[in-house]
C-alpha positions as a Markdown table, in Angstrom:
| # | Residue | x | y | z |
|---|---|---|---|---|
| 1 | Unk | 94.9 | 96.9 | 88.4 |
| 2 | Unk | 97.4 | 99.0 | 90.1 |
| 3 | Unk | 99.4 | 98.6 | 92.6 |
| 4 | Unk | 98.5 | 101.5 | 94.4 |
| 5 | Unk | 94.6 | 100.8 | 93.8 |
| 6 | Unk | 95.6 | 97.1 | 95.2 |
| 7 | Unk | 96.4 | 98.7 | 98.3 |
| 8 | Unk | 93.8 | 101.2 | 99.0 |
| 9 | Unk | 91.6 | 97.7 | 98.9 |
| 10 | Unk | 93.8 | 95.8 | 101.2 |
| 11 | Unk | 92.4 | 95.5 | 105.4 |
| 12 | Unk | 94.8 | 97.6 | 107.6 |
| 13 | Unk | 96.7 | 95.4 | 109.9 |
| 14 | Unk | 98.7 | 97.8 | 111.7 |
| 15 | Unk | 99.0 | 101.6 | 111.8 |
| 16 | Unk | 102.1 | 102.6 | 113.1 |
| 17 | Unk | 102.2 | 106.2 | 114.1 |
| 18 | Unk | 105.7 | 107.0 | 114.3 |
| 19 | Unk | 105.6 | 110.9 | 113.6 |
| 20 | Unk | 108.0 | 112.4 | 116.5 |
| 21 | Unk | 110.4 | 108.9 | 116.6 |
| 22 | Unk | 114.2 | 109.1 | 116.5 |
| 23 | Unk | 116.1 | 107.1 | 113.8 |
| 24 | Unk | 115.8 | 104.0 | 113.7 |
| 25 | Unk | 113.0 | 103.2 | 115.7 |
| 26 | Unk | 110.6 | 103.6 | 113.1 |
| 27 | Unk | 112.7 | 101.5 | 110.4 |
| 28 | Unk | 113.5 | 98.9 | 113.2 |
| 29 | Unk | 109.4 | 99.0 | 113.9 |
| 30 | Unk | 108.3 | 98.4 | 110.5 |
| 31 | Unk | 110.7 | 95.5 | 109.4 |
| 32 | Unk | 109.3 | 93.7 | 112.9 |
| 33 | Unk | 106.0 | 94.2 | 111.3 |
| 34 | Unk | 106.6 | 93.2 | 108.3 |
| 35 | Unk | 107.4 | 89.9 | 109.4 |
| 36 | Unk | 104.3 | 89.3 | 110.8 |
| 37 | Unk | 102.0 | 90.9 | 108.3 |
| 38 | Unk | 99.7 | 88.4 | 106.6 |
| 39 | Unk | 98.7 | 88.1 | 102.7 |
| 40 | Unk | 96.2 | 90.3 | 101.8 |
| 41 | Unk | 96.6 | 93.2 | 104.3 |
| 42 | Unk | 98.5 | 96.1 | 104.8 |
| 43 | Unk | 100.8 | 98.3 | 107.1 |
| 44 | Unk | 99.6 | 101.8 | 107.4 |
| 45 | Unk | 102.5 | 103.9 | 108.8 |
| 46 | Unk | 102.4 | 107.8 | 109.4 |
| 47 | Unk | 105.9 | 109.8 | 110.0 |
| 48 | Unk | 107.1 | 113.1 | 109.9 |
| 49 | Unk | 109.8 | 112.8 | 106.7 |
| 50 | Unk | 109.9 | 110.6 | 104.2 |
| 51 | Unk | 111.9 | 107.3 | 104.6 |
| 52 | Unk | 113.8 | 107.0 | 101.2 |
| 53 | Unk | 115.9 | 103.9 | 102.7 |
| 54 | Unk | 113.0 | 102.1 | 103.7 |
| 55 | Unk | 111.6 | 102.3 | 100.4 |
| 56 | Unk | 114.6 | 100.1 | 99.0 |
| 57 | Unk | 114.4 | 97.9 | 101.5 |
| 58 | Unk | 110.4 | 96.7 | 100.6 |
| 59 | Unk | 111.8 | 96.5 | 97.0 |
| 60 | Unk | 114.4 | 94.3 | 97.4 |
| 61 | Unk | 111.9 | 91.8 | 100.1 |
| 62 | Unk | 109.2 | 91.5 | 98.2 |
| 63 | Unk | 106.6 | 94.7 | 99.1 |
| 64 | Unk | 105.1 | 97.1 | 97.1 |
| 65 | Unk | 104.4 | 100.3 | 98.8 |
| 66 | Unk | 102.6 | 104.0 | 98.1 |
| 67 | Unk | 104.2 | 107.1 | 99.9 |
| 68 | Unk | 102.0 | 109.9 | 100.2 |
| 69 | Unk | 102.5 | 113.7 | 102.0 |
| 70 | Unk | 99.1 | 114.8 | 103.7 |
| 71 | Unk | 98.1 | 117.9 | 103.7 |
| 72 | Unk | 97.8 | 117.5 | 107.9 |
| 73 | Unk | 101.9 | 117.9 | 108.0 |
| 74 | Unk | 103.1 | 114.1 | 107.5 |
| 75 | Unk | 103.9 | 111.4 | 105.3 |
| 76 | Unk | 101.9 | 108.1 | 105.0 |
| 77 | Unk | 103.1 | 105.2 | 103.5 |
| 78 | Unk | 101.3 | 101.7 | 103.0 |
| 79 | Unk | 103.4 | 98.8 | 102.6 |
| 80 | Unk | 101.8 | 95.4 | 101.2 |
| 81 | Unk | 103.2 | 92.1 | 100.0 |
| 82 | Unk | 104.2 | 92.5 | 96.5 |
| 83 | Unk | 102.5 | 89.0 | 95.0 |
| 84 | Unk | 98.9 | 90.7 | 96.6 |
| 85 | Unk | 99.3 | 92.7 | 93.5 |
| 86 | Unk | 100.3 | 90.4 | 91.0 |
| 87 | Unk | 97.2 | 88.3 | 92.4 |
| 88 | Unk | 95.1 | 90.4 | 91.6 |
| 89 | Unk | 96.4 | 91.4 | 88.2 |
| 90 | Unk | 96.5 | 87.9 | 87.3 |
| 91 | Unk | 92.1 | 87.8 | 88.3 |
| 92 | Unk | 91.3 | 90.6 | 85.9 |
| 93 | Unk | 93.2 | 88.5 | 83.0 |
């Protein structure tokens, strides 16, 4: 399975709707979350560019992510725990 199907399946645990917020609230937002988000959900988070150094960030602490523009004017991006993907690859072996 993918890791981008893996998160379309995952429960939304927080949307953060940061389209309009100044550097670095929305990075500083996130990482908060990300502490707190549990196995087997996701962080849903909408902003008006795309943020390439968050994207490093998850890589480097264990999240997988899928960034997406919208044909609405924004970006989304959904942010999950890296070993909810590698759980589910291991159940279709």
């Amino acid at each position: 399975m993918t890791a981008e199907k893996v998160g379309n399946l995952l429960k939304v645990f927080e949307t953060i709707d940061a389209r309009g917020w100044e550097p670095p609230q929305p990075m500083m937002r996130v990482v908060e979350t990300l502490d707190r988000l549990p196995r087997g959900q996701k962080i849903v988070m909408l902003l008006h560019c795309e943020p390439r150094p968050l994207f490093r960030l998850l890589t480097n602490n264990g999240f997988h992510y899928r960034c997406r523009y919208l044909p609405e004017g924004h970006f989304e991006v959904t942010i999950w725990h890296a070993a909810d993907t590698l759980a589910s690859s291991e159940n279709l072996a």
